[in-house]
N, C-alpha and C positions, 0 to 999 in steps of 0.2 A: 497362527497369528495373523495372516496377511491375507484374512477375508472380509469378504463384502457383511458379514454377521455381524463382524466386532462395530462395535458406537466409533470408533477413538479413526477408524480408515474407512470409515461412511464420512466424515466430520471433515477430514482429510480431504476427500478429495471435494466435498462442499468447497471447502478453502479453496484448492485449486483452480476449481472451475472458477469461482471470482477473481481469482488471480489474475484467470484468461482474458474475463472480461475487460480487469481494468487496464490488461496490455491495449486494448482497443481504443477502451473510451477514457478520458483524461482528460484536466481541466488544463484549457484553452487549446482545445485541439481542432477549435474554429476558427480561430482570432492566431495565423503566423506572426502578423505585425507583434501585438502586446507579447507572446512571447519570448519574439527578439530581444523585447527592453527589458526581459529579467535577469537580474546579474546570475551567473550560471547555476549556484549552488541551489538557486531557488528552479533554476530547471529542474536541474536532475530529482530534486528530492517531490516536487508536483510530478514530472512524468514516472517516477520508477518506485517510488518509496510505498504507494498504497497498495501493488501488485507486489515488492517484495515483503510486505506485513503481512499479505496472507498467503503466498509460500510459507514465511518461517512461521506462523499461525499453526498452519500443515504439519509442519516438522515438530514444532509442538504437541499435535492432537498426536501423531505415529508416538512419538518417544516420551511423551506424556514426562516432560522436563519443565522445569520451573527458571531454568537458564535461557530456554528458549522462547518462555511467558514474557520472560521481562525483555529481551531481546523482542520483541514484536512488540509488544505495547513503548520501547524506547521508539522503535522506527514509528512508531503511530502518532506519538508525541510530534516529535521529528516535522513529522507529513502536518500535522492538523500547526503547529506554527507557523512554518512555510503557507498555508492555505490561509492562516488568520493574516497574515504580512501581505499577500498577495491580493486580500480583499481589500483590505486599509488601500494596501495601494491605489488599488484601479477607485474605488468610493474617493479618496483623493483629487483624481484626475476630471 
């Protein structure tokens, strides 16, 4: 079950490695000022929520769950609101 053969843990670790990336690169990870001024909630969910979508994406493709489908596309939800608010925002300014 836990070979490089099977689609569902090649898919897997596809996920993963994005995951890594988006540990790294993150929107406003240029700009310390503008991210002071986000009330927190819009922190956490811009830094941390597109890198935990695709872990549990991952855990999805391993255990091929529909609990875990809707769980990743909720945090994607989640992530792309925070990103739609944060643009408004700064277009705002």
């Amino acid at each position: 079950m836990w070979s490089l053969a099977d689609p569902r843990i090649r898919a897997a670790m596809v996920c993963l490695a994005i995951a890594t990336v988006y540990l790294f690169v993150w929107p406003g990870r240029r700009n310390p000022e503008r991210v002071a001024l986000r009330p927190l909630w819009r922190r956490i969910v811009l830094r941390w929520f597109h890198s935990l979508f695709w872990v549990v994406a991952a855990v999805a493709c391993v255990l091929w769950s529909k609990v875990a489908v809707i769980a990743a596309l909720a945090i994607y939800v989640i992530f792309l609101v925070a990103l739609m608010l944060e643009r408004r925002a700064v277009a705002g300014k």
